[in-house]
C-alpha positions, 0 to 999 in steps of 0.5 A: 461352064468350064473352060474346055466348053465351047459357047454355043451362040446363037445370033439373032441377026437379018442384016448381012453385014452385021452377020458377017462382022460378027462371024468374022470377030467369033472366027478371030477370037480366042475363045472356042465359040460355035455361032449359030445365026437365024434370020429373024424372030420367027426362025429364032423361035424355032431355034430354041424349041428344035422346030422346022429344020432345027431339030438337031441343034444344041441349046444355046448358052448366049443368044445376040439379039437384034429388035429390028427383025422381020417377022416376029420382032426381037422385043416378043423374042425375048419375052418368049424366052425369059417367059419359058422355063426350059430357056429362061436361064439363056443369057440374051444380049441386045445387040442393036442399033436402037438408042430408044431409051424405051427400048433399052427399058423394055430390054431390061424389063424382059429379062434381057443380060445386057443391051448393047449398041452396036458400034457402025466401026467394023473394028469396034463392032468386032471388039463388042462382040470379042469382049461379050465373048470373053466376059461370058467365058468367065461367067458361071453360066447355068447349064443347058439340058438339050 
């Protein structure tokens, strides 16, 4: 990926507050990132295939990805995404308060990266998201075609 790459995140995320901590921690951080966020299942979709109104947006290299979302669910988001081949290759981070192992399981099995739990501390929630940060920085990370 190259360290002059800035990392385009797209955030998956219905909750405010947790919209706003990560925006906080991305704005803080130093690593140059560029934070997308969509609302739920449905306008992350659209999103990654460049529909209704996201027709000029960039690939994302990392997506956070909440399960509990309105409309299409995180779970039938990441099959959508590991199931394509333009997307497959996007790392897709579970970022969620569910500690369900079959969720966690289910995660993994549909190609999820990383579940992570998100922290209810505010200054841990913003390390979580710094350190996902920094460790996809570093990682060689395919590239992306618009």
């Amino acid at each position: 990926m190259g360290n002059s790459k800035r990392l385009e995140i797209l955030l998956v995320e219905d909750e405010d507050y947790d919209v706003d901590l990560t925006q906080r921690a991305v704005y803080k951080s130093d690593i140059e990132s560029k934070l997308f966020v969509v609302r739920d299942g449905e306008e992350a979709l659209d999103f990654l295939y460049h529909r209704e109104g996201f027709e000029d947006v960039p690939k994302p290299d990392l997506i956070l990805l909440d399960l509990n979302l309105p409309k299409i669910g995180g779970h039938e988001v990441l099959e959508t995404v590991k199931e394509d081949e333009e997307l497959k290759n996007i790392p897709v981070i579970v970022l969620t308060v569910s500690e369900r192992e079959e969720d966690m399981v289910k995660a993994y099995d549909s190609g999820a990266s990383s579940y992570v739990h998100k922290p209810v501390n505010p200054a841990e929630f913003r390390k979580v998201i710094q350190t996902v940060q920094e460790y996809w920085k570093i990682s060689n990370l395919p590239p992306q075609n618009d």
